[in-house]
C-alpha positions in Angstrom: 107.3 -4.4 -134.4 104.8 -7.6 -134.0 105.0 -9.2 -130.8 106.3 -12.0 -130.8 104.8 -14.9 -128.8 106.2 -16.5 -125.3 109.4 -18.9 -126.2 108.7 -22.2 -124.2 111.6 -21.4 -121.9 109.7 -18.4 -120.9 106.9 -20.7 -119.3 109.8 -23.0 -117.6 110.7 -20.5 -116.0 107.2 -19.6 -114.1 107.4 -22.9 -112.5 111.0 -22.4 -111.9 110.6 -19.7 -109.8 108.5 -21.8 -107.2 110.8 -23.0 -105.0 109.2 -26.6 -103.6 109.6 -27.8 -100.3 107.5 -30.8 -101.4 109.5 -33.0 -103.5 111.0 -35.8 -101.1 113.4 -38.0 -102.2 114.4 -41.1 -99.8 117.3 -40.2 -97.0 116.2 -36.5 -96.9 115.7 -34.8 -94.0 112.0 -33.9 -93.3 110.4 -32.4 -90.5 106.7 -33.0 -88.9 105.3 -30.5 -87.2 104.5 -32.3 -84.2 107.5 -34.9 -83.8 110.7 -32.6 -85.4 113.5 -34.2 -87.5 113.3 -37.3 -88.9 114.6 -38.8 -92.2 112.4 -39.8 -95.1 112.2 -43.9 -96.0 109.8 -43.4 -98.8 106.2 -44.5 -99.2 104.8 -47.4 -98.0 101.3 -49.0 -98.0 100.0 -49.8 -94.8 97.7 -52.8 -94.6 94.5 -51.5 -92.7 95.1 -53.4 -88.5 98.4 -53.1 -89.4 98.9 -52.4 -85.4 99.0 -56.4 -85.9 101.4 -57.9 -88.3 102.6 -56.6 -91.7 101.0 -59.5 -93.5 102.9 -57.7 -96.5 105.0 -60.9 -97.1 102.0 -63.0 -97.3 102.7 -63.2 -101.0 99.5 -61.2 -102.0 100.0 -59.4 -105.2 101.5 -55.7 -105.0 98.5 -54.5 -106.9 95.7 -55.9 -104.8 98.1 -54.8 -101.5 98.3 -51.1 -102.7 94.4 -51.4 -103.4 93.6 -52.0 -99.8 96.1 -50.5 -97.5 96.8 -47.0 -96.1 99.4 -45.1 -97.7 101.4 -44.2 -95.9 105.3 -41.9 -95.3 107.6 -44.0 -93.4 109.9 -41.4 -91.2 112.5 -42.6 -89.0 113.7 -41.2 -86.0 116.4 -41.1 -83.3 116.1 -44.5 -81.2 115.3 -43.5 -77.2 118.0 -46.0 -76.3 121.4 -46.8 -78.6 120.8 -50.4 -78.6 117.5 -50.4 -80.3 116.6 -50.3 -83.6 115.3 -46.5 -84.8 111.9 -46.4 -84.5 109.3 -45.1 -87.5 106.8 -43.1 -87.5 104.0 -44.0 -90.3 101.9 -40.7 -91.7 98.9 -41.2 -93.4 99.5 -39.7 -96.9 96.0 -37.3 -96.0 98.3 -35.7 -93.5 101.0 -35.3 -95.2 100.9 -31.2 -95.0 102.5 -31.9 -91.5 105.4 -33.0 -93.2 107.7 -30.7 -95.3 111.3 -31.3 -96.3 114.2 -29.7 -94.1 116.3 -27.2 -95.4 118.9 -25.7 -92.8 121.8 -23.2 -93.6 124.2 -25.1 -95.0 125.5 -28.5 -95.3 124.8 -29.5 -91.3 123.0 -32.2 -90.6 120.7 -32.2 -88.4 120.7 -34.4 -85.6 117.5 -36.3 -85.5 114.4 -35.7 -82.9 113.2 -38.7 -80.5 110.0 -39.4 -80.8 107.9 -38.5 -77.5 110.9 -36.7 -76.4 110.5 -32.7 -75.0 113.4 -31.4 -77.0 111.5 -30.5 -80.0 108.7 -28.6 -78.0 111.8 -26.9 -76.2 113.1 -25.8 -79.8 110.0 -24.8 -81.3 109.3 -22.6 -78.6 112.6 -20.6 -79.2 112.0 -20.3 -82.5 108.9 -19.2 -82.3 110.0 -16.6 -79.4 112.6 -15.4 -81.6 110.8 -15.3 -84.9 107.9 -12.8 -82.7 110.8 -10.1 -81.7 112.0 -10.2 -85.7 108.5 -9.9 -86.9 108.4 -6.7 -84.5 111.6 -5.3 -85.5 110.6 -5.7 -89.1 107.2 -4.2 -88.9 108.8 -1.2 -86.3 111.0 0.2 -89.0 107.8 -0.2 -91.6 105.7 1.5 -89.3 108.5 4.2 -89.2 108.1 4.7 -92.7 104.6 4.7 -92.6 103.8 7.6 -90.6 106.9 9.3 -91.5 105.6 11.4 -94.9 108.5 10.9 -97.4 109.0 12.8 -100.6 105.8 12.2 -103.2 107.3 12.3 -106.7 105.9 14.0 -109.3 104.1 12.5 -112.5 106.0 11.6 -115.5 107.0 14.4 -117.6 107.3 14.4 -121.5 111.1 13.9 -120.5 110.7 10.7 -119.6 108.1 9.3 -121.8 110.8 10.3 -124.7 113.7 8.6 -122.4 111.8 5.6 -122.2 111.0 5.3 -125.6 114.9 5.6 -126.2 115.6 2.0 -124.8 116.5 0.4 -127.5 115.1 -3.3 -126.3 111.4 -4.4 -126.5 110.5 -4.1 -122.4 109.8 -8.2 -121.2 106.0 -8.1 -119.6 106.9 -8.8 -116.4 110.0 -5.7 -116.4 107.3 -3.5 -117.5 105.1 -4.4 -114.4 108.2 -3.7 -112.7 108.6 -0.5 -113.9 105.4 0.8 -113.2 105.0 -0.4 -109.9 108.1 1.3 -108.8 107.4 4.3 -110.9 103.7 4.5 -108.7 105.6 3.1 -105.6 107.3 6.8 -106.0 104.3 9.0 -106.5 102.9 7.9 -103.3 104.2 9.9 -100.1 105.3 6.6 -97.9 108.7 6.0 -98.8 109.2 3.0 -101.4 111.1 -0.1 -100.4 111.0 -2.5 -103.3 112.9 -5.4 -103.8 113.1 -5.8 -107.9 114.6 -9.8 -108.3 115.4 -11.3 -111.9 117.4 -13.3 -113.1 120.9 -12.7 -114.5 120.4 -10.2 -117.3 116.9 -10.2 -117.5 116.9 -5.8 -117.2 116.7 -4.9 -113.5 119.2 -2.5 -114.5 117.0 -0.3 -116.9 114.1 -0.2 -113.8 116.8 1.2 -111.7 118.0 3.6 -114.6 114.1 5.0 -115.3 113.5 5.2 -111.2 116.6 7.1 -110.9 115.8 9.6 -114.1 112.6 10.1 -112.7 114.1 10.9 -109.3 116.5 13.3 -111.1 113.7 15.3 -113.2 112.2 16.4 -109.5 115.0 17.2 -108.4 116.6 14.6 -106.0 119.7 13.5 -105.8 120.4 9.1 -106.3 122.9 7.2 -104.9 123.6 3.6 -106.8 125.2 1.1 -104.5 127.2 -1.7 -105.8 129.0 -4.4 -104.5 132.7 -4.3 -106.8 134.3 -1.7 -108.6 134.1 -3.3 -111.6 130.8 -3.3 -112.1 130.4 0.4 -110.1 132.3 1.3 -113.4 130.1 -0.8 -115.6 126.9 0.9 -114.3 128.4 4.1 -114.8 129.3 3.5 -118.6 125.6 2.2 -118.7 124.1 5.1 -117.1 126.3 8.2 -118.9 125.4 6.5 -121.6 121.5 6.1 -121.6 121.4 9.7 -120.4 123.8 11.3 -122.7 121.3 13.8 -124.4 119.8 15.1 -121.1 121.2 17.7 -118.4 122.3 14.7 -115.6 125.4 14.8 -114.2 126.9 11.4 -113.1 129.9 10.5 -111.2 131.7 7.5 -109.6 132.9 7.1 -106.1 135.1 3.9 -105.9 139.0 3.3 -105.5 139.3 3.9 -109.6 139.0 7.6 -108.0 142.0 9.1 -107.2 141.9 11.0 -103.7 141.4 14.4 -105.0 138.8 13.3 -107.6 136.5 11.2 -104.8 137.2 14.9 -102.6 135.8 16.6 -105.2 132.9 14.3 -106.2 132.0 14.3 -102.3 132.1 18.4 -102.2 129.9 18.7 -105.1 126.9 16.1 -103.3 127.0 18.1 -100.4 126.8 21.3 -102.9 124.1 19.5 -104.5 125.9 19.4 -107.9 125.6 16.0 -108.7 122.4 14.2 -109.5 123.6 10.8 -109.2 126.4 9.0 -107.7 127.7 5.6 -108.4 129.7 3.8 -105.9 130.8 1.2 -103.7 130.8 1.0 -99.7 132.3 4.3 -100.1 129.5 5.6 -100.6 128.0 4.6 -97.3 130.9 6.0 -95.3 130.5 9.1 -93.2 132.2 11.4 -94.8 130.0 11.3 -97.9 127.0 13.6 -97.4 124.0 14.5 -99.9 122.4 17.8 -100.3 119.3 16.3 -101.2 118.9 12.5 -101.3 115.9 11.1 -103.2 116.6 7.4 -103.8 119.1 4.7 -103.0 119.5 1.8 -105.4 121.0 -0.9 -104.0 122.6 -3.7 -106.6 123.2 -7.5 -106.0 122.0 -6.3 -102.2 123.2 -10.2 -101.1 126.8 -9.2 -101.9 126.7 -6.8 -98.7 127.7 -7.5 -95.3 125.6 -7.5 -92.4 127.0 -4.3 -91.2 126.5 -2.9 -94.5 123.1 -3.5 -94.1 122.4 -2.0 -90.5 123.7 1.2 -92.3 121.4 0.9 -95.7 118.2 0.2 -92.8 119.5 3.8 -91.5 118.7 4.7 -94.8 115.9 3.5 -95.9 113.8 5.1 -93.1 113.2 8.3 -95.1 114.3 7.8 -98.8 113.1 5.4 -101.3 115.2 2.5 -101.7 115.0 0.3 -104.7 117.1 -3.0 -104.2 118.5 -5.4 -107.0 118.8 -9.3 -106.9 119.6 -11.9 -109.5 119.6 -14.0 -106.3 116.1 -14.1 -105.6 115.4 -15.0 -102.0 113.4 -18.3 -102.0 109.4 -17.7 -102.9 108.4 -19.0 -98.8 110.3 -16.5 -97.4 109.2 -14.2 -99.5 106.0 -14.2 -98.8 106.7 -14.7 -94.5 108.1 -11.1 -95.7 105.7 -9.2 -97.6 104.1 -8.1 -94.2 107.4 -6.2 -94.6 108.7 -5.0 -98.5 107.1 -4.9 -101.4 108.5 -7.0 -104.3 108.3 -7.7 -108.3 110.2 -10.3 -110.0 110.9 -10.3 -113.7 111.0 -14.2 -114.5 110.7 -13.9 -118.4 113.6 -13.8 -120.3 114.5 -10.9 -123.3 113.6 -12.1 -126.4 116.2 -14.2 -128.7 118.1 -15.1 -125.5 119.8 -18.9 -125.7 120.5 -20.9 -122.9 124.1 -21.5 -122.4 124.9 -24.9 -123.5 127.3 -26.0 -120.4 130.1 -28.8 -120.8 131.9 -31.2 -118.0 134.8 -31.6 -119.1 138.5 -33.0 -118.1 141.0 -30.1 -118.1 142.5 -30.7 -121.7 144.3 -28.3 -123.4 143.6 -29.3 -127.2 139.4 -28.4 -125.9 140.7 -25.1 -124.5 142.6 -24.0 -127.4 139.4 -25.6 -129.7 136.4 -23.7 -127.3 139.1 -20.4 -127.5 139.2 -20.6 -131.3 136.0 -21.4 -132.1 135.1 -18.4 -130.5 137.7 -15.9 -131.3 136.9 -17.3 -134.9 132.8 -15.7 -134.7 134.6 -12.3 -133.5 134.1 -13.0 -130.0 136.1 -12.7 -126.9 136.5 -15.2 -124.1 136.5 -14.9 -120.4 139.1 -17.8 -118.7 139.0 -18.1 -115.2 141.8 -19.3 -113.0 141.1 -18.2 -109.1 144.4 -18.3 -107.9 146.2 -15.5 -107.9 149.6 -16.9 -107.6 149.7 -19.0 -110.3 147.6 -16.9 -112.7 150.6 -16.0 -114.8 151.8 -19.6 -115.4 148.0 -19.7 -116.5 148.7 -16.6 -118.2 152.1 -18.2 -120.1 150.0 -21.8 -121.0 147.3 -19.7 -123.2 150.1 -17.7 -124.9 151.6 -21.0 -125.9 148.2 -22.5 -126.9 147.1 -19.5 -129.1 150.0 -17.4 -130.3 148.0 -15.1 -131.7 145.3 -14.6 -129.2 145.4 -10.9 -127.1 145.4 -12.3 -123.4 144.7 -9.8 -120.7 145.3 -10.3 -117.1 143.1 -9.0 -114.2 142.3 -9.9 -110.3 141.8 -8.1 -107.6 145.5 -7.9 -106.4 146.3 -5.7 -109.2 146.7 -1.6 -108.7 143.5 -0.3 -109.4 144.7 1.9 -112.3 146.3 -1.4 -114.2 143.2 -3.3 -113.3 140.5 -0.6 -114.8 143.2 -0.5 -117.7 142.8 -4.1 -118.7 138.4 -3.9 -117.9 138.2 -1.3 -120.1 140.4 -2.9 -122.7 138.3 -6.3 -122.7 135.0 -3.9 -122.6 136.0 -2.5 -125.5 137.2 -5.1 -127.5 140.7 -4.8 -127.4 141.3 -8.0 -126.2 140.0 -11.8 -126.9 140.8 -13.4 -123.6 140.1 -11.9 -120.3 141.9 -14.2 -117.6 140.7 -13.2 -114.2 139.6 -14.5 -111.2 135.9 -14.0 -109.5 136.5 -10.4 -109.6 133.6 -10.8 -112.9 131.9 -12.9 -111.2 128.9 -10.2 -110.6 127.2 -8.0 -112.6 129.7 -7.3 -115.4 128.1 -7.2 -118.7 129.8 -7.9 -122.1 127.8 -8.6 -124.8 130.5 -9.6 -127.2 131.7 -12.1 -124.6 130.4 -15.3 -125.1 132.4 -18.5 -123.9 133.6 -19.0 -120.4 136.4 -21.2 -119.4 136.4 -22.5 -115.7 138.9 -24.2 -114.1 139.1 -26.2 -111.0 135.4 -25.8 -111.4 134.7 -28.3 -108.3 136.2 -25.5 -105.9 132.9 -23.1 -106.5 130.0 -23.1 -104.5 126.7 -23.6 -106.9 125.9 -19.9 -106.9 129.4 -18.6 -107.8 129.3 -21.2 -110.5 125.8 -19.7 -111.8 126.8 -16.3 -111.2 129.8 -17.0 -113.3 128.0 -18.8 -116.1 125.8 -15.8 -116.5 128.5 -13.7 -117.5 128.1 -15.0 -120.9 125.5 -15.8 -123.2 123.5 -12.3 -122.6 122.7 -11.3 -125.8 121.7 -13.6 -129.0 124.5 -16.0 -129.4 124.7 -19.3 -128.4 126.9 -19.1 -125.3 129.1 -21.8 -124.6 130.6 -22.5 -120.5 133.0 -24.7 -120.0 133.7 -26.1 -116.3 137.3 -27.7 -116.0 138.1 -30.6 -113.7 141.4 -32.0 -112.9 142.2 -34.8 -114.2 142.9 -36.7 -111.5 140.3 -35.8 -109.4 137.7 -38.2 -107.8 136.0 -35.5 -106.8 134.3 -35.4 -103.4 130.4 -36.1 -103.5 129.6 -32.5 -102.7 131.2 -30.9 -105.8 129.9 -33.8 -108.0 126.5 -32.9 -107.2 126.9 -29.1 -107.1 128.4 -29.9 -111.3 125.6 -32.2 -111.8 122.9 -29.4 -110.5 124.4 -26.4 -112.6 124.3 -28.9 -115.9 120.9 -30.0 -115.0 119.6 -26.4 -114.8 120.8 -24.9 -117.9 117.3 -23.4 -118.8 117.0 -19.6 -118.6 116.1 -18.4 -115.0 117.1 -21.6 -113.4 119.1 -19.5 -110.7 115.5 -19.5 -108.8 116.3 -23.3 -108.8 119.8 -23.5 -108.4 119.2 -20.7 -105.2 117.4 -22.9 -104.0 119.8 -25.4 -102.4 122.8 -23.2 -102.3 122.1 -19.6 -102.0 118.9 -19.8 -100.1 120.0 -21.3 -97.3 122.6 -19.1 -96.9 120.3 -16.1 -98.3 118.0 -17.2 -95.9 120.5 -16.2 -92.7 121.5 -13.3 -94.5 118.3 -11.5 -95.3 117.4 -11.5 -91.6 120.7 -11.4 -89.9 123.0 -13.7 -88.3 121.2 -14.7 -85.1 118.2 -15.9 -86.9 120.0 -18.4 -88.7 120.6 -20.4 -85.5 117.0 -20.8 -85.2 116.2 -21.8 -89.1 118.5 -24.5 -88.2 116.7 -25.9 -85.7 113.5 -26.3 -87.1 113.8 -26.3 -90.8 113.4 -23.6 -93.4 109.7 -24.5 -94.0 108.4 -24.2 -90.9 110.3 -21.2 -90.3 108.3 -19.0 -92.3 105.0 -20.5 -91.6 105.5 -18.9 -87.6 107.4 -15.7 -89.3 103.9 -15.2 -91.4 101.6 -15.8 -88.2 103.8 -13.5 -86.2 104.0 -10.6 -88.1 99.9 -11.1 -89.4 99.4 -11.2 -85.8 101.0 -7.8 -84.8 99.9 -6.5 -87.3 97.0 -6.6 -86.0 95.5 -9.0 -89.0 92.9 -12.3 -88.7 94.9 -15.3 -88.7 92.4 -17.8 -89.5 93.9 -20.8 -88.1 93.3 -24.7 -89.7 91.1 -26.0 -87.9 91.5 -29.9 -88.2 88.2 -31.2 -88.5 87.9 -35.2 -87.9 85.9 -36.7 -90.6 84.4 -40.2 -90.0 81.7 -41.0 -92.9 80.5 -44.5 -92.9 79.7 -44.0 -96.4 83.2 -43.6 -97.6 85.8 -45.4 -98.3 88.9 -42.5 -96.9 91.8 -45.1 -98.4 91.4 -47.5 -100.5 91.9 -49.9 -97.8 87.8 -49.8 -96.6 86.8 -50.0 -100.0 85.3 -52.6 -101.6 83.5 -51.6 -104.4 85.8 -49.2 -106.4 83.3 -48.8 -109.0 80.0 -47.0 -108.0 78.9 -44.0 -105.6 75.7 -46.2 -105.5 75.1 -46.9 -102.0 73.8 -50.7 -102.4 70.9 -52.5 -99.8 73.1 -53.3 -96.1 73.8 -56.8 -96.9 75.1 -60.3 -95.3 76.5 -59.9 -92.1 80.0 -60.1 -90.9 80.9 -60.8 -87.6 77.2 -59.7 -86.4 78.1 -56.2 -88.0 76.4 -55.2 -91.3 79.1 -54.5 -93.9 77.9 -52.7 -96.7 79.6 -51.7 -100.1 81.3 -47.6 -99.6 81.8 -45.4 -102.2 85.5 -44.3 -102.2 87.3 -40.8 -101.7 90.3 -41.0 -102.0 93.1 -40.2 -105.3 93.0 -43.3 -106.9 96.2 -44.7 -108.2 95.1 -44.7 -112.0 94.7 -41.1 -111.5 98.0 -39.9 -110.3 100.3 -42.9 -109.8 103.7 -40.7 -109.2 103.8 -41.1 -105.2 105.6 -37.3 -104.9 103.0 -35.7 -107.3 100.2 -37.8 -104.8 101.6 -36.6 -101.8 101.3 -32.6 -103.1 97.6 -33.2 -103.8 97.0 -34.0 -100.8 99.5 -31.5 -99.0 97.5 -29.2 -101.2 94.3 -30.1 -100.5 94.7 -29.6 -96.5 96.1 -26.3 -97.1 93.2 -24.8 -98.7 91.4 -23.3 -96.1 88.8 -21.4 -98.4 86.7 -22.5 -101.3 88.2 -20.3 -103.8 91.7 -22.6 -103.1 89.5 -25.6 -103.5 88.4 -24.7 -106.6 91.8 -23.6 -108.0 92.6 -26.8 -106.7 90.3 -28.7 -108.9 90.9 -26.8 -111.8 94.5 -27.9 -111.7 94.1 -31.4 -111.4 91.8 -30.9 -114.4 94.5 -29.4 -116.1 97.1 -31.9 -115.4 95.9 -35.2 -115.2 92.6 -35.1 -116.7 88.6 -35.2 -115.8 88.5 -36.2 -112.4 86.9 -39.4 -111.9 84.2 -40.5 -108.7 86.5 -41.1 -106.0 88.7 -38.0 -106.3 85.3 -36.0 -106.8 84.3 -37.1 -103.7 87.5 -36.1 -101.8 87.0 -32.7 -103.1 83.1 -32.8 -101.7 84.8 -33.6 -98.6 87.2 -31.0 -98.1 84.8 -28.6 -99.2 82.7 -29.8 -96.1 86.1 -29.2 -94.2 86.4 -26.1 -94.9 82.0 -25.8 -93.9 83.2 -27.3 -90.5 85.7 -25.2 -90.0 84.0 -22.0 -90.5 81.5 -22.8 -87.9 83.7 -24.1 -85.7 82.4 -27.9 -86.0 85.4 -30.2 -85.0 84.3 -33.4 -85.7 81.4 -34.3 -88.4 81.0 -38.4 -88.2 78.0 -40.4 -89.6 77.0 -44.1 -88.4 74.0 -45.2 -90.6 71.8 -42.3 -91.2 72.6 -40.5 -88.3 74.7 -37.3 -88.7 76.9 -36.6 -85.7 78.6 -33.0 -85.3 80.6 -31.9 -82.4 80.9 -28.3 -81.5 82.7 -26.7 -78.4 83.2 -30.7 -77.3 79.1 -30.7 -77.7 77.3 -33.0 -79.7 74.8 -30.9 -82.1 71.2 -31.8 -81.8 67.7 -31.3 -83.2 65.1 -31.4 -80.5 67.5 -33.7 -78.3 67.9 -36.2 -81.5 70.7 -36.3 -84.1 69.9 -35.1 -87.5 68.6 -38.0 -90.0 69.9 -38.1 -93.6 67.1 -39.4 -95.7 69.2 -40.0 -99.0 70.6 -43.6 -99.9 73.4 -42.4 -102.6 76.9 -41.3 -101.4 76.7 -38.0 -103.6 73.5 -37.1 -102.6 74.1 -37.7 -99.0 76.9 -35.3 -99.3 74.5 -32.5 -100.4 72.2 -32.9 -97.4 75.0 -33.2 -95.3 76.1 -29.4 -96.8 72.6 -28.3 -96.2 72.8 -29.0 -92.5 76.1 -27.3 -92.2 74.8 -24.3 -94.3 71.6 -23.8 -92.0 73.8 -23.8 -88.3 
């Protein structure tokens, strides 16, 4: 088979998956490190003394005003005193890495800060207080596993080099990095805690199917946790069936069992005549025991309750643990966490696979009966979902009348178990064309034949149910059509019209990284480290969250933190915005001419991103968020080499703000705090201590901006 090259949506997706805290819009909530919670008011150029007057209005053209002002982000806050106006705060764009965009848990909004007031201080001291004991009960149960040996699984053997090559897909690069790291994550002694996240159907479930054959060729027992029985079913019909031809037994724990059946299943663990076990929460009940346990997979782990969880942590202290997530927890948090799990996501799509095409549509019965037989006419079948369980037969009656001929099952989670398996394993097979259900499908359940979903009163889901539900269909090579009902009548509240708006706009494969974002992440967010974190998360912002979660757990672990050092940089040579600048052609540094005002004015070379360059404010703003995170040269220079990418060959000015950070990050290393110049004397303060040469300052000797710069490396270089 010739490999076929990346599809486009395959590289929409790696951006996808970064999660960005940086794009502001006007009206969001934003929060600055130093003042809290403010809302956004856009950009604004500042003319340079604007302590004075705006002289904005004094009709000068908008051109030559941006060309010498400071830009600036307007944020305004909570007034000290009702009857005044709000007051703003104005942040040079250069600083704009002390602003990132709020994102609580949930819809709240937060009340604003006052500026100069103590409650923020107050706040961010809990926070941080509370964020310190989490890091320590995060990195406590690591250490636990650390030093406590678990089981060091053996090599491959030819059995599952011949299993493997039984999968009858082409493996996606990225699920075959997945693979192997959790295939060496078990030959290593500490026990494995990975978190494998992908998006819907992009094969998490064949890594957990090879980790839990390999685990059953030493010898251990698994145990698959799931969060419905529908889909505990579904994995077992996946399972018996990729490991038909080899000696595995396989059984399911879930209330399809009757009592006898889950006795006997539960006798046999404890026996040690199973090998692997499917289930739901049973399974996590005490009464279940395991004669030799070797590896937990946990499914969709976001479905689970917090309680749940406390039990899986018991857990995971000694086995391996493998955890599934189509809901990826956002790519910050992430990485706050990977003091504490290990993690591979699989962001690239399986070959052939279409987007589903999603329509907004009125509920109208001549489209339903169209989409239905349009569908049922390429041999398909349909799911339809109405999420109220009372009126689901009058649903149920409707269809009937729409398409005679149409085999319309019923299933929700009201049902007996027995009827409700019955009419799963009639749609799985084929047996029927339209599945009408509620959410019980919403996770997991995988039908390749299925590829139109109906949705109605789609403005009563939250985004994620809505993606979740989408992803139901369209998993194999057909175009996948979903349609999203709205009553007729409705002038739908603002919430749900954005939450439809979002799932259209994000109809690319492996938008749910996106889409997560808003809805699931904040929630996620909560969730992932318990409920009385999420208290604090709302009080300073998501952002700014896991900046302190990362510090706190580097720092018991025991790690360098190298903090930002903010250097203050004063050049007289430069032009810092392109207010001070005058000539914006040259890095010449022409003859000190006329004077003004008794001071010598001469013509600066500029460093700063010129407008031509990059004229989208947003995209300017995270350059320069950007550039004061890099705290390293290696960053600086990835740095440049994407601004080369995207916008081009940089020109003189934005050189030059490059050559200055670079000095920053000079400075910082040996602990200068301030590097200023004033005419060819070079002024460095150190420990609050003006650095000297014989008792003098140093003298630069070169006339040319550039140049200049160079000696001025020099100097730092030799303390």
């Amino acid at each position: 088979r010739p490999r076929r090259l990346k599809s486009p949506h395959a590289a929409t997706m790696r951006s996808a998956l970064e999660i960005n805290f940086t794009e502001l819009e006007e009206g969001d909530y934003v929060v600055h490190i130093q003042h809290g919670i403010g809302r956004y008011l856009g950009l604004k150029i500042l003319p340079v003394g604007a302590g004075r007057k705006e002289n904005a209005s004094s009709g000068a053209s908008p051109q030559a005003e941006t060309e010498s002002g400071q830009e600036c982000l307007v944020i305004e806050y909570a007034p000290a005193d009702p009857d005044q106006p709000p007051p703003k705060l104005y942040v040079p764009v250069t600083e704009a890495h002390l602003v990132s965009k709020y994102v609580g848990a949930g819809k709240a909004r937060p009340p604003l800060n006052a500026l100069g007031g103590t409650r923020w201080a107050k706040t961010k001291a809990q926070a941080e207080k509370a964020v310190r004991d989490l890091a320590g009960e995060l990195l406590s149960i690591q250490a636990a596993r650390e030093s406590q040996p678990g089981h060091a699984f053996a090599p491959d053997t030819p059995w599952q080099r011949e299993f493997e090559g039984a999968f009858i897909y082409e493996e996606t690069p990225d699920q075959m990095r997945a693979i192997l790291e959790t295939k060496s994550d078990m030959e290593k002694p500490k026990p494995m805690d990975r978190l494998i996240c992908g998006d819907v159907g992009f094969g998490k479930t064949e890594v957990a199917i090879r980790a839990a054959f390999k685990a059953v060729m030493d010898g251990r027992q698994v145990a698959v946790l799931v969060p419905t029985t529908v889909l505990a079913q579904q994995h077992f019909n996946t399972f018996r069936e990729r490991m038909a031809d080899y000696p595995a037994r396989i059984e399911l724990l879930s209330r399809f069992r009757t009592r006898r059946q889950q006795e006997r299943v539960s006798k046999d663990l404890a026996a040690g005549a199973v090998d692997i076990v499917i289930g739901t929460h049973r399974l996590v009940q005490d009464d279940v025991r395991f004669k030799d346990l070797g590896l937990v997979i946990i499914d969709e782990e976001q479905r689970f309750g917090v309680m749940q969880k406390e039990k899986f942590k018991q857990l995971r202290k000694l086995v391996d643990v493998l955890t599934l997530s189509a809901t990826p927890i956002p790519r910050t948090l992430y990485l706050a966490l990977t003091g504490a799990r290990d993690m591979s996501t699989i962001e690239t799509p399986p070959q052939d696979r279409l987007p589903v095409e999603t329509i907004v549509t009125h509920y109208d019965e001549r489209i339903i009966r169209d989409a239905i037989q349009r569908e049922l006419n390429r041999g398909g079948q349909v799911f339809f979902l109405h999420n109220r369980v009372m009126t689901i037969d009058t649903v149920a009656q409707k269809l009937k009348a729409l398409i005679p001929h149409a085999r319309i099952v019923v299933g929700h989670g009201q049902m007996h178990s027995d009827d409700l398996e019955e009419v799963m394993t009639r749609f799985v097979n084929g047996q029927a064309d339209v599945l009408l259900s509620t959410t019980i499908i919403e996770s997991g359940l995988d039908i390749p034949n299925a590829n139109t979903i109906l949705i109605d009163r789609a403005d009563r889901f939250g985004l994620s149910d809505l993606y979740q539900l989408r992803g139901r269909v369209g998993r194999y090579k057909h175009q996948a059509y979903a349609y999203l009902l709205l009553p007729r009548h409705a002038g739908l509240l603002a919430d749900a019209r954005k939450r439809i708006s979002a799932i259209k706009q994000y109809s690319t494969l492996g938008s749910g990284f996106k889409i997560a974002m808003r809805d699931l992440e904040i929630r996620g967010a909560g969730n992932l480290l318990g409920p009385e974190q999420s208290g604090h998360i709302l009080a300073v912002g998501f952002e700014l969250y896991c900046q302190l979660l990362k510090q706190s757990i580097a720092v018991l672990k025991g790690e360098h933190v190298k903090p930002r050092l903010e250097v203050q940089v004063r050049l007289d040579f430069l032009a810092m915005g392109p207010a001070a600048d005058h000539s914006v052609v040259s890095g010449q540094l022409p003859v000190v001419g006329a004077t003004d005002n008794g001071r010598q004015t001469k013509n600066k070379a500029s460093a700063y991103i010129p407008f031509k360059y990059i004229s989208d404010p947003r995209q300017r703003i995270d350059i320069y968020r950007k550039l004061a995170q890099s705290t390293d040269n290696q960053a600086l220079q990835a740095l440049r080499d994407e601004l080369r990418d995207r916008f081009g060959s940089l020109p003189p000015p934005m050189e030059f703000v490059l050559r200055v950070a670079e000095l920053k990050v000079l400075c910082s290393d040996r602990g200068v705090t301030a590097m200023e110049t004033r005419e060819d004397k070079l002024m460095l303060t150190r420990n609050n201590d003006y650095i000297t040469l014989a008792g003098k300052f140093p003298r630069l000797t070169k006339k040319e901006a550039k140049t200049r710069l160079d000696e001025i490396k020099k100097l730092l270089l030799a303390l």
